[in-house]
N, C-alpha and C positions, 0 to 999 in steps of 0.2 A: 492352699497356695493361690494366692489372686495373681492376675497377669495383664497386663495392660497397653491396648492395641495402641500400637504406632496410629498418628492421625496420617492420613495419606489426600494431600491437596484435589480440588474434586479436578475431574478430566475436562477439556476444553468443553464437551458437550453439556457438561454438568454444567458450566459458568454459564454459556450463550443460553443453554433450556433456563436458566434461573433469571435472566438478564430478560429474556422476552418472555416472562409472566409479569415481571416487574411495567415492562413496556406494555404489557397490556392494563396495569393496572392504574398506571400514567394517564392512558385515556380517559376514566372515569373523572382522574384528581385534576389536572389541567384542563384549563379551558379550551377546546375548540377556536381555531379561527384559523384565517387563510387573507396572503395578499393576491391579487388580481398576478395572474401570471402573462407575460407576453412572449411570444414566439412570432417566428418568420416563416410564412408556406412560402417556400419557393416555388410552384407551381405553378400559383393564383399570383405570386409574389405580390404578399401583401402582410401588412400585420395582425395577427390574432390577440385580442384582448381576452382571454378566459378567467371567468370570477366563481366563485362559488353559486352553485345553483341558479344561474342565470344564462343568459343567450350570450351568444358569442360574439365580440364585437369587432368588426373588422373595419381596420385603416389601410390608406395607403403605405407603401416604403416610402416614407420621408423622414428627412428628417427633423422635418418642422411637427410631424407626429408624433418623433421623441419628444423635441420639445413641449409638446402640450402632457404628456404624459410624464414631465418631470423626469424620463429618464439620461440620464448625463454620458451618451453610449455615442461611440459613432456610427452612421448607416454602413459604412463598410464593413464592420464586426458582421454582421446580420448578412451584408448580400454574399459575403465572401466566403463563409458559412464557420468564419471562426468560433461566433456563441450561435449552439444547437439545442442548449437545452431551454426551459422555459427561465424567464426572469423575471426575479418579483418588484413590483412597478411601488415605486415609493409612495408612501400616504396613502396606502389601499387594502390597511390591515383592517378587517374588522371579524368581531366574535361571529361564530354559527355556532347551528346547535350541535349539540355534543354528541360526539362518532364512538360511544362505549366501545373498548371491544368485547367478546365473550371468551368463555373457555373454549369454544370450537374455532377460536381464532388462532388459539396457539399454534394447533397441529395445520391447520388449512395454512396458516402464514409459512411454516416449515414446509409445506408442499412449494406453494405457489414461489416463497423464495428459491427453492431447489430450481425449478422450471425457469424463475427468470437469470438463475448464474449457471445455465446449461451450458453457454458460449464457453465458460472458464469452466465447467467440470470436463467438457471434451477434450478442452487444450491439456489439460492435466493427466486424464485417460490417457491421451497420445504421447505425452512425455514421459509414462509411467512406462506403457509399452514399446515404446525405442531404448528408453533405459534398460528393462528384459530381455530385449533382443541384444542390445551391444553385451550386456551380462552372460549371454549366453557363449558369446562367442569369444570369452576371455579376453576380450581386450581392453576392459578397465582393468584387469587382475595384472596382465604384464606391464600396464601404461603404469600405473603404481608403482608397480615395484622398481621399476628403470626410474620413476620420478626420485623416488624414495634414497636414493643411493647418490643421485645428482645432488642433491639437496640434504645431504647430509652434513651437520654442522652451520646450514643458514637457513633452517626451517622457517624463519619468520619471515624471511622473504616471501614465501609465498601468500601468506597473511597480507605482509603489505603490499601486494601484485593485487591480491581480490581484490581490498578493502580501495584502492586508488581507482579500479575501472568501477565499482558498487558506487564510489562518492561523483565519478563522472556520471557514471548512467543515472544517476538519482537526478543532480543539476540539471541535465542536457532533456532527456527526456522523460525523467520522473519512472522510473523502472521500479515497480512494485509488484503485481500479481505474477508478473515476467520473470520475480527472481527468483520466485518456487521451481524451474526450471534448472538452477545452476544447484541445488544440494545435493540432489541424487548422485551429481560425478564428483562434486566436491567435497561434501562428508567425507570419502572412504581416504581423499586424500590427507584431510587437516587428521585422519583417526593417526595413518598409517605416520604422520610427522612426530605424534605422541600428544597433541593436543582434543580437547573435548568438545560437546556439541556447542555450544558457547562459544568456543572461539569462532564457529562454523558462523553463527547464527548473527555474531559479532560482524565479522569480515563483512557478509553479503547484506541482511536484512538491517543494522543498525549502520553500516558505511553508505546504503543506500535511500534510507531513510535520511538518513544527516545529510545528504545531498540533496534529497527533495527539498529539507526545511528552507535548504540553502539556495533553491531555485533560481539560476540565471535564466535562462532561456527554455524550460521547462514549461509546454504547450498546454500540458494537463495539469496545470497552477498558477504561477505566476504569471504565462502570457492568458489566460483564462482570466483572471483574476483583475490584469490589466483592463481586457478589454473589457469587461463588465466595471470595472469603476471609469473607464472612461478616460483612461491614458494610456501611452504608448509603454510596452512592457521594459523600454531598456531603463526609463524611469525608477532610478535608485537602485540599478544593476550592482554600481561601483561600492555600495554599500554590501549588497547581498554576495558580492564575491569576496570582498574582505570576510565575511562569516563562514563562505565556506572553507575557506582556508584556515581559521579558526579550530570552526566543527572540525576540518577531515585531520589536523593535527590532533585534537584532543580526542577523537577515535581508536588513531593508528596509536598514541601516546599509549592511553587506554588498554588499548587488545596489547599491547608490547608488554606491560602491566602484567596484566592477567596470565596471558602466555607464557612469560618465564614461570611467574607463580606455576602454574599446573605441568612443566616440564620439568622443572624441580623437584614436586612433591605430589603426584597426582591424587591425592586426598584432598589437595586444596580446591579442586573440581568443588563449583557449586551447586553440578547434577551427578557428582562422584556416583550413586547409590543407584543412580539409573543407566551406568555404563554398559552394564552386561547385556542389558536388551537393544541400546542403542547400538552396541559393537555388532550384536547378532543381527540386526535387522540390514544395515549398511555394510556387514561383512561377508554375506552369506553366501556371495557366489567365492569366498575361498576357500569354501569347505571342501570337504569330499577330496579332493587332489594336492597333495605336499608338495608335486614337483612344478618348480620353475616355470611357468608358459612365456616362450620364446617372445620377444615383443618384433615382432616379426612386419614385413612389408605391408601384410592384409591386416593388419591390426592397426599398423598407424594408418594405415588412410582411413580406417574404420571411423580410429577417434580424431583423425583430421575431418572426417564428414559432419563429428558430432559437433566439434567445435564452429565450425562454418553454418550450422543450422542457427546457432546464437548469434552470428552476426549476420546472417542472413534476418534473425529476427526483431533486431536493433536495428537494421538499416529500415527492416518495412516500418518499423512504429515511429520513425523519427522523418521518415521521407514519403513512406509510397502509403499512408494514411490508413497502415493494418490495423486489426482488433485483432481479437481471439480466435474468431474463424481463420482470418488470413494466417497468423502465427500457427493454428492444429496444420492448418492443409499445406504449409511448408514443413513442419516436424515430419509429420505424416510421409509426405515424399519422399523424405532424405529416409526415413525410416525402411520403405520399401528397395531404394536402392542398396543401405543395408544389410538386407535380408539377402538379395540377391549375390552379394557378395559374401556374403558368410558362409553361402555353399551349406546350411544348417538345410535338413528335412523340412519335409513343411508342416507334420507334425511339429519336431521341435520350434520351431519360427512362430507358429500360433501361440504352442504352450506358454513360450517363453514372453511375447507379446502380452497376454492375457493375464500373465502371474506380475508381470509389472505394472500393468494396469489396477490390479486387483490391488496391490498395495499401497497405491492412491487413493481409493473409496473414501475412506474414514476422513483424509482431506479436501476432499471435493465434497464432501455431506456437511463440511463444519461452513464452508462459505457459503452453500444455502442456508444454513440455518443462521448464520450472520446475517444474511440478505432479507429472513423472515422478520428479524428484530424491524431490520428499517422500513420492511412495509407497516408493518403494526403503527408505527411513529407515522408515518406518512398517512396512512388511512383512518387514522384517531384524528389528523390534520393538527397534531399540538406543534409540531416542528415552527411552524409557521409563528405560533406564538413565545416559542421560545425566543425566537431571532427576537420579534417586536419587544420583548420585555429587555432583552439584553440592550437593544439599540438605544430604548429609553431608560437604559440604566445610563450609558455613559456620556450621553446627550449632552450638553452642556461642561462640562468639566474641564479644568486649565489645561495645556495642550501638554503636558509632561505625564501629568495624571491620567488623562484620555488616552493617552497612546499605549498606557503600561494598563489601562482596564482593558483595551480594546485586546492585548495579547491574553489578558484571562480569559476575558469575553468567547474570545476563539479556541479557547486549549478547552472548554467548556464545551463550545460547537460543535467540538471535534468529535464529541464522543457521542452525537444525538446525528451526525451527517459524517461519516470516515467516507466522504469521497469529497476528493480534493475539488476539481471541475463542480459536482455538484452544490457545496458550500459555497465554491467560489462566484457563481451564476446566484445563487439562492440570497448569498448575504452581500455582495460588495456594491448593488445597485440601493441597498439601504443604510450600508454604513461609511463605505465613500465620501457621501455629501455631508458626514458628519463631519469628516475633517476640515472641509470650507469653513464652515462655522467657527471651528477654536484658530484657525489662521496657520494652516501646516498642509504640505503637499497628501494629495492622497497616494504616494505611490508608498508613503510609512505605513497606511493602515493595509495594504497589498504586504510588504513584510510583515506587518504584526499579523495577519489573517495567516502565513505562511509557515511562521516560527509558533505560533500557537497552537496551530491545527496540528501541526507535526510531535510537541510536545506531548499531545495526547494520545496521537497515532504511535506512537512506541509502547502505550498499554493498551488503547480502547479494544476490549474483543468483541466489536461490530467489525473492526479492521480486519488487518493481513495478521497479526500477531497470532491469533492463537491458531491459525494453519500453521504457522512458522512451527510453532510449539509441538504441536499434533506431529509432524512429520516429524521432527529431531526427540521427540519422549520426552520434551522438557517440559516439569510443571512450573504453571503459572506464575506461583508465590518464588522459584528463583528466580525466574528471567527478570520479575522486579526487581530482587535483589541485586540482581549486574545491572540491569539499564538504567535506574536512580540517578547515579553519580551524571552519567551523560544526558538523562533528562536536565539536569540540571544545571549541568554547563550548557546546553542549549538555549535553557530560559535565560542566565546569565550574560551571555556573548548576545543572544539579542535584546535583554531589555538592556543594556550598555548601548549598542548600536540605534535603540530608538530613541534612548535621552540622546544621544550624539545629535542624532538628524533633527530633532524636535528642536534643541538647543540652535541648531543653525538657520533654521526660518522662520523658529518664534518669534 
C-alpha cells in the first residue's frame, strides 16, 4: 500500500534562508559598483561627498553646491533634516571590484541583521508582553464577548471600521512595522465575528498597505520622495487621493467579498486547514474557564489604557518624531501602569509578561533575517547597479511608455530595497531628472516610484509580509492567492492615473 505525503508550503524561515543564499550568490553574478553618496553633517554643517574607496570630500551647505553636483534638491531638505539618509548624486555610477560574498556570510548577515532590527524586535517583545499581561487579567476575554453580542448581525462593520483607519494611517503617516501591534487584540475579535485570518490580515496589513501606495502626505514616501526628486510633496496630491479612494473601495469591496464568502461557508477559508492552530494560538486565554468574566470597571479602563497606547503611538510617529524606542518605552509605561492595576501577584505579572513576549520570538527572528537579505545586497554593493541598469533602461522612451516602465522599473526595486524612505533617497535623485528629459512633471514618476514599490510590497518577503504570515500561520502560497486580485487592481488604477497625468502635460 503506497501513500502520498501532502506537500506543505515551506515556513517563512525557509523562503527568507533560501532568498539570502540566492542574495549571496547575486554577488558573484552581478556586477559590483556604487554611485558617490552625499549626506549633510550638521555639526560641521557641511556636505559629505563619499565614493567608493576614496577620501571623503567635503563642501560647503549651499546650494550652488547642489548645483555643481547635478543634484536637483533644495538646501532646506538637508538643513531642516527632512532627507537623513545618504543620496546617490547623479552621473557618479561606476563598476568596483567585486564584493563576493561567502558561505560564512549567510549566518554572520542573519546575526548582524538580528542586531541592526533590535529597535523593532524590543518594540515587539514589549507588545507581546502587555498583550500577556492584559490576557492575564481577562480583560480581552470579557471585552470580546460584550463586543460579540453588540455586533451581532453587522459583523462587517467592524471590518470596515479597521480597514477605514489601516487606509488612513497607511496615507497619513505610512503605518507599517506599527501595525504588527494591532493583531494580537484584533485577531481574537475578527475569530470571535466567525471570520478567518485573512479577513484579519485583509482589514489591517493589505488596507494599510493600499494607503501607503496611495500616499498623500506620508513622511516616509511620498513627502521623502518629493524632497529627493526636488519638489514640493503636495505636487500631484489631487491625483494620488483620487487613487486612494479608488484602492480603499476596492479593498473594503474586496474583504465584503470574501467575508460573506467564509461566513456562509467556512470551507471557503483559503487557510481553512490551518484554523485549529490559529484558533489555539489567538484563543488560549479562553481556556480553562467556561464561565462568563464580568466586563467590569477595571477591565474597560484596562482596554481603554490599551487602546490609548495606539494613539498615543500614532500621535508620536506623526508629530513628536518617534521610532521604535520612543513607541517600546510608551508600550512599556502604559504596560506597568497595567500591571499595577491588575492587582495580579508579581509572580503572575512576570509570568504572564514573559509568556507574551515569548510568543513573538519567531516574529522578531524573521525581520532580522529579512534585514540579513538586505545587508548581503548592500555589501555585495550590486543594489547600486541595479538602480543604473534600470535607469538606463528607460532613458530615453516616449513619455506614455516611460512612465508605465518606470512603474515596473519600481515594482522591481521593491523587492531588492522594501524600504520605502530608503528607495526613495536611493532612486528619485537619478530617475527624477529622467522625466525632464521626455517633457512630463516629476511628481508622476514620485507616484510611479509609490504605486510600484507598494505592488511589490504586498509579496516581497525582504518586507513586512512574511512577519504578517508568521504571526497569523498563514502560508505563503495563500496570501498570494487572495492578494493577486488587489495587486492588480493597484497596478490598474495607477497605470490608468499615469496615462491620465502623462496625457495632460505631454
Amino acid at each position: 500500500m503506497s501513500s502520498t505525503k501532502k506537500f506543505k508550503f515551506p515556513t517563512a524561515f525557509t523562503i527568507l534562508f533560501i532568498i539570502l543564499i540566492i542574495a549571496v550568490g547575486l554577488t558573484w553574478i552581478v556586477p559590483a559598483g556604487s554611485y558617490s553618496k552625499l549626506t549633510y553633517n550638521s555639526t560641521t554643517q557641511q556636505f559629505v561627498v563619499k565614493s567608493h574607496q576614496q577620501e571623503d570630500q567635503f563642501l560647503p551647505a549651499t546650494q550652488e553646491s547642489l548645483e555643481q553636483l547635478n543634484v536637483k534638491i533644495k538646501l532646506t531638505n538637508f538643513l531642516e533634516g527632512k532627507i537623513r539618509k545618504p543620496i546617490a548624486i547623479p552621473g557618479t555610477y561606476r563598476q568596483v571590484e567585486q564584493q563576493p560574498k561567502t558561505l560564512k556570510d549567510i549566518t554572520l548577515s542573519m546575526v548582524n541583521g538580528t542586531i541592526e532590527a533590535a529597535d523593532v524586535m524590543v518594540f515587539i517583545f514589549v507588545l507581546g508582553g502587555m498583550i500577556g499581561v492584559i490576557n492575564r487579567t481577562g480583560s480581552f476575554n470579557a471585552g470580546l464577548t460584550a463586543l460579540a453580542k453588540r455586533t451581532k448581525g453587522n459583523e462587517f462593520l467592524i471590518v470596515f471600521s479597521v480597514s477605514v483607519l489601516m487606509l488612513i494611517g497607511g496615507t497619513t503617516c505610512g503605518i507599517e512595522e506599527e501595525a504588527v501591534a494591532f493583531y494580537p487584540i484584533l485577531v481574537p475579535v475578527f475569530i470571535a465575528l466567525g471570520y478567518d485570518a485573512i479577513v484579519c490580515v485583509g482589514a489591517i496589513f493589505l488596507a494599510s498597505s493600499m494607503g501607503t501606495a496611495f500616499s498623500t502626505i506620508n513622511p516616509f514616501s511620498v513627502v521623502i520622495a518629493s524632497n529627493a526628486a526636488g519638489i514640493q510633496f503636495t505636487e500631484g496630491i489631487s491625483f494620488r487621493i483620487l487613487g486612494l479612494i479608488l484602492g480603499g473601495i476596492s479593498v473594503i469591496t474586496y474583504l465584503y467579498w470574501y467575508s460573506k464568502k467564509v461566513k456562509a461557508d467556512p470551507t471557503f477559508s483559503y487557510c481553512y486547514e490551518e484554523r485549529e492552530e490559529f484558533e489555539q494560538h489567538y484563543l488560549s486565554f479562553h481556556q480553562g474557564d467556561n464561565n462568563e468574566l464580568e466586563f467590569n470597571t477595571k477591565r474597560k479602563i484596562i482596554l481603554t489604557l490599551f487602546c490609548l497606547a495606539f494613539i498615543i503611538m500614532v500621535w508620536g510617529v506623526m508629530f513628536g518624531g518617534w521610532w521604535f524606542p520612543q513607541m517600546a518605552s510608551s508600550f512599556l509605561a502604559i504596560t506597568i501602569i497595567i500591571m499595577f492595576l491588575s492587582r495580579l501577584s508579581e509572580d503572575e505579572v512576570l509570568n504572564a509578561f514573559t509568556t507574551g513576549a515569548a510568543d513573538l520570538v519567531a516574529v522578531s527572528l524573521i525581520i532580522g533575517l529579512a534585514r540579513g537579505v538586505n545587508l548581503v545586497l548592500d555589501e555585495g554593493m550590486i543594489s547600486d547597479t541595479i538602480l543604473n541598469y534600470a535607469s538606463n533602461l528607460v532613458a530615453g522612451m516616449p513619455p506614455t511608455i516611460f512612465i508605465l516602465a518606470q512603474l515596473v522599473v519600481f515594482i522591481f526595486l521593491g523587492l531588492f530595497v522594501p524600504s520605502s524612505s530608503g528607495l526613495a533617497v536611493l532612486s528619485m535623485p537619478i530617475m527624477a531628472p529622467l522625466a525632464d528629459a521626455v517633457g512630463i512633471p516629476r511628481d508622476i514618476v514620485v507616484s510611479a516610484y509609490n504605486w510600484g514599490q507598494y505592488a511589490m510590497l504586498f509579496l516581497a518577503p525582504t518586507g513586512l509580509v512574511l512577519v504578517t504570515l508568521q504571526m497569523l500561520h498563514i502560508p505563503f502560497n495563500k496570501w498570494v492567492k487572495f492578494v493577486m486580485p488587489m495587486i492588480g487592481m493597484l497596478l490598474l488604477i495607477g497605470s490608468i492615473l499615469l496615462v491620465v497625468q502623462v496625457s495632460l502635460y505631454a
